[in-house]
N, C-alpha and C positions, 0 to 999 in steps of 0.2 A: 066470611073468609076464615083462615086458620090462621092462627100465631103461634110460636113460641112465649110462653109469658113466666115469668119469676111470680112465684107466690109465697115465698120466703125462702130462706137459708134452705139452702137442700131438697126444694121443692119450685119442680116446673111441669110443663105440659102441652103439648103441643094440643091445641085446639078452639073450639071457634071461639072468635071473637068480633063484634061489630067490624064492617068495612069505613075504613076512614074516610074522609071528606075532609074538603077546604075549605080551613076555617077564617084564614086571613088572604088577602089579597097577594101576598106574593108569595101563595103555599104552591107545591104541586104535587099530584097521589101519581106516584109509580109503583107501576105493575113488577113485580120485584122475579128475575129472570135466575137471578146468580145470587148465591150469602157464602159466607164462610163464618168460621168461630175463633174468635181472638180470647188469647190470655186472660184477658180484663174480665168477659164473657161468664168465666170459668172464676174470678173472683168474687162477682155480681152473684154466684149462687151462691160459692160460701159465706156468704153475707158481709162481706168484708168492706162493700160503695154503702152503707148506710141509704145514700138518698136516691136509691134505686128502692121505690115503694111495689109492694105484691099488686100486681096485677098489670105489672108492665110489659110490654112486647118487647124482649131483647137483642143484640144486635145493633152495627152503627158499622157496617161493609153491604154492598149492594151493587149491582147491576141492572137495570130492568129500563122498561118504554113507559114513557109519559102517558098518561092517561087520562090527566085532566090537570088544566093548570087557572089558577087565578087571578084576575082583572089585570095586576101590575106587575104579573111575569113577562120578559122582553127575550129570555136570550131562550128560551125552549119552548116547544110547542108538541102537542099529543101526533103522538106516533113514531118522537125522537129516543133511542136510545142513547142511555148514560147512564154517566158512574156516579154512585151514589156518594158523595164525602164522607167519612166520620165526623166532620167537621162541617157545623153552619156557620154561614158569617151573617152578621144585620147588610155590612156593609158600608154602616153611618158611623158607629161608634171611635171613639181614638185608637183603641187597637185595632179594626179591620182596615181603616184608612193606614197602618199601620203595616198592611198583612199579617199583622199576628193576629188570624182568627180563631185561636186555640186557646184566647182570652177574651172572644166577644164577649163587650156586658148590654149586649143591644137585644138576647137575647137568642145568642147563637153558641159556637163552643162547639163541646161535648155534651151533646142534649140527648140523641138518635141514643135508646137504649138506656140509658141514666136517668134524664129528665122525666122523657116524653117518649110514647111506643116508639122501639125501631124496625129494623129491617128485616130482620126473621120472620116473614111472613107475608102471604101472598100480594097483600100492597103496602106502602109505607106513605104518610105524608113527610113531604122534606119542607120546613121551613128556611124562605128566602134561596127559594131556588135558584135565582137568577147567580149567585155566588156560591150556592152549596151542591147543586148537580154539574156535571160536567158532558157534554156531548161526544159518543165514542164513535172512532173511525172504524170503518167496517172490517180495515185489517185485523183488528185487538177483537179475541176473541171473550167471551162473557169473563170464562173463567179465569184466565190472563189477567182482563181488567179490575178484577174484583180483588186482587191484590193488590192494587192500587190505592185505595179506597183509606187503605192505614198504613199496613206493614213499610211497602215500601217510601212512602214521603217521611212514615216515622223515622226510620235507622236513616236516612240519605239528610234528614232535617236536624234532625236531634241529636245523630249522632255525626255523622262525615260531616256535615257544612257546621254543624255549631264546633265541633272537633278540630276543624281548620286543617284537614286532611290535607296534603301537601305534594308534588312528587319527591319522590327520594326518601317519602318517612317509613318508618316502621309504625306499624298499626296492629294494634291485638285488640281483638276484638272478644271479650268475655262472654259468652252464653251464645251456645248453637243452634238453640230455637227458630223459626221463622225469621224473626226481624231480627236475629243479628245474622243470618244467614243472608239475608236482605241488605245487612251494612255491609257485608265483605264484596257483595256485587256491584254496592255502588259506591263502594271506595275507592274501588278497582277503577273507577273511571278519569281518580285522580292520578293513577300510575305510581303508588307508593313502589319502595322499595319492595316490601317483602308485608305480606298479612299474617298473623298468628292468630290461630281458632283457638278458642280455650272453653271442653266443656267436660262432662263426664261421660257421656253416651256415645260410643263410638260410631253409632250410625250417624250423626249429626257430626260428627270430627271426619267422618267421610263425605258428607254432604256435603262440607262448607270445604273440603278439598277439591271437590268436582265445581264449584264456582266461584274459586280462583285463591283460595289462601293457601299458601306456600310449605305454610307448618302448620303442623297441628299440636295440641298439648292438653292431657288428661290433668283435669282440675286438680285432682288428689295426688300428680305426681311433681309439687313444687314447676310449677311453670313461670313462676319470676327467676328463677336461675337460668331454664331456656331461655326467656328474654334478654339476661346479663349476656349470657354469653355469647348471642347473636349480635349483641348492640357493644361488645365491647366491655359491657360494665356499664354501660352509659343507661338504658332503661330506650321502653319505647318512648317514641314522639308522640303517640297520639293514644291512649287508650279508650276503649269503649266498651261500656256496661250496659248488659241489656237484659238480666237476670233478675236483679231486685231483692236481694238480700245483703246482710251485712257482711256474711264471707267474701262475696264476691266484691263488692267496690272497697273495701279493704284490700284485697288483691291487687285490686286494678291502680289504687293510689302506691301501692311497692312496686309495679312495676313500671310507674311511669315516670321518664329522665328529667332532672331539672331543669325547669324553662319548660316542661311538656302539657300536655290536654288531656282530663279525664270525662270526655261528654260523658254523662249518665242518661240512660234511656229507661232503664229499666224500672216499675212501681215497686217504691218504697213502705212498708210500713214504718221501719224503724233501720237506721243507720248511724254508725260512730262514725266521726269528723276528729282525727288527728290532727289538728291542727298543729300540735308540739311538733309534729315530724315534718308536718307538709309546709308550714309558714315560711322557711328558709329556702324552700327548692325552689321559689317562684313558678308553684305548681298553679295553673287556672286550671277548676272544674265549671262546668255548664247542667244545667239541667235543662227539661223543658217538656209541655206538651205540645207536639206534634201542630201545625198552622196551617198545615197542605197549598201552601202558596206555591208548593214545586209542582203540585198535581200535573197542571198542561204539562209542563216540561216533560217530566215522567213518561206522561201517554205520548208524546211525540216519539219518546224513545224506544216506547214498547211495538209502535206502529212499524218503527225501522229495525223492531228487531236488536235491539243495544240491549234490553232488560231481559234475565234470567226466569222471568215469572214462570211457567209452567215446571220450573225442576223443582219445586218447593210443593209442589202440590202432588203428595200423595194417595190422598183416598178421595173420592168423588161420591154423592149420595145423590138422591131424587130429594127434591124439598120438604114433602112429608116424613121424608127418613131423619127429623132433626135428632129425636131421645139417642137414634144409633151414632149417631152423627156426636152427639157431645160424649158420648162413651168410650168411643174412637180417640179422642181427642184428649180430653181427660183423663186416658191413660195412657201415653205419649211413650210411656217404658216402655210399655208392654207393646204395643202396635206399630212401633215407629213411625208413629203420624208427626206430619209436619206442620201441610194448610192442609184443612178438609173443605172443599165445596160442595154445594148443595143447590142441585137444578143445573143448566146449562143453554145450550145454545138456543134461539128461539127465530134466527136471524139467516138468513143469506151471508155467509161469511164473503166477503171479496178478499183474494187470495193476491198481496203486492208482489207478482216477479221480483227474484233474487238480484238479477239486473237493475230493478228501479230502487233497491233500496239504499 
């Protein structure tokens, strides 16, 4: 088969590599229908994950049909489609019994693409399937679902539910990329007051306008005094970072009210902690990697049509199109790309009447 593989900092390539096999009894090889390219993706070449070793298959988003599963898989069987997780669980350990399986030490986590080959590529093994693929209803279509897979449970987990999103709050939401274009959709289900986008690209301060945030605010034009002056003086209720730089969560702790939330989403190399300033506002921040324990929930939503997934997706390729595919994406300036997917339907869509949803 074909992969995409990391053969160091600045160097990849799409092509063959052995077809996988299960190797442990609760593995299963899916036939990989649907991928997209995440952030992370794009740090994994700059070499910046260290324990991403050359020669790995990357990618940890997926869609595709079962193909073959092993001895002590229960909940899937060959010919079912599903959503791939970013996320494996064992399922034994204290954190999955926990649902934070974005800490298994039982051998799950973030492995797909880090660890262990992912997704990018004609098949994938998922270790411990029976908790790390998920079964898609016919209405969710590939490309739909394979947002699912990270974007969306990251911003709805890490940022809205760890954030304590509220009705009636004020919520700013820092960086308009994907997944925080993703938290403004599903913040929105909290019925905040009012959302604030804050980025520098105006195609994204228009995106995240078309899916439901109220104002919008250019980074470089002091957007903590926007915020004073909507809230009174007071600061937002809830901020949310989903950028990953020091300007930006500095930002986000000036603009957020005492007594307020600064969930961070966003990968940090290096960040200042104000404590001098932040200690007396009984400011709580939260960090966290993503658990996907909302996963079902999610896809129930997308099935009824509640989730925004196809506005976020702007470029579409064939699965061999991947080199065009991270080029697209990798310069995000220049192309205005959002999600890019790669491959598509494979499947009998069933189409739910408006009426039954």
């Amino acid at each position: 088969m074909k992969g995409y593989v990391f053969h160091g900092p600045g160097q990849s390539a799409w092509e063959e590599i052995p077809d996988p096999a299960v190797r442990e009894a609760t593995d299963a090889i899916v036939r990989v229908d649907a991928v997209t390219i995440c952030g992370t993706d794009l740090h994994i070449l700059k070499g910046d994950v260290p324990e991403v070793r050359p020669g790995t298959v990357l990618g940890h988003e997926a869609v595709g049909e079962i193909v073959e599963v092993g001895g002590d898989v229960r909940t899937v069987r060959p010919g079912d489609r599903v959503l791939v997780s970013c996320i494996s669980a064992c399922g034994r350990c204290r954190f999955c019994r926990e649902a934070m399986y974005g800490q298994c030490r039982g051998g799950g986590g973030w492995i797909l693409g880090h660890l262990i080959d992912g997704t990018q590529a004609e098949y994938v093994r998922v270790p411990y399937a029976d908790l790390s693929v998920h079964p898609l209803p016919g209405a969710v279509s590939s490309e739909d679902a394979v947002l699912l897979a990270d974007i969306f449970p990251t911003s709805y987990e890490v940022g809205v539910l760890n954030g304590g999103v509220r009705p009636g709050d004020t919520v700013v939401v820092v960086g308009g990329g994907p997944v925080g274009l993703a938290a403004v959709a599903t913040a929105r289900l909290f019925a905040p007051s009012r959302i604030v986008t804050v980025d520098v690209a105006a195609s994204r301060l228009e995106a995240a306008r078309k899916l439901g945030a109220e104002t919008v605010a250019d980074a470089r034009e002091a957007p903590e005094e926007l915020v004073a002056d909507l809230t009174e003086g007071l600061g937002a209720d809830v901020v949310i970072e989903v950028v990953g730089v020091p300007e930006t969560f500095e930002l986000c702790t000036r603009m957020v009210r005492p007594g307020g939330h600064v969930a961070n989403v966003g990968v940090h190399g290096t960040a200042t902690l104000h404590l001098e300033d932040l200690w007396i506002k009984n400011v709580t921040i939260t960090t966290g990697l993503v658990d996907t324990h909302s996963t079902p929930t999610l896809l129930r939503m997308a099935a009824a049509g509640r989730l925004p997934t196809a506005q976020l997706i702007t470029h579409a390729f064939p699965l061999d199109s991947m080199q065009e595919a991270y080029d697209v994406f990798g310069n995000a300036a220049e192309t205005g790309a959002l999600k890019v997917v790669l491959g598509g339907q494979r499947h009998d869509s069933v189409v739910v009447p408006a009426q039954q949803r």
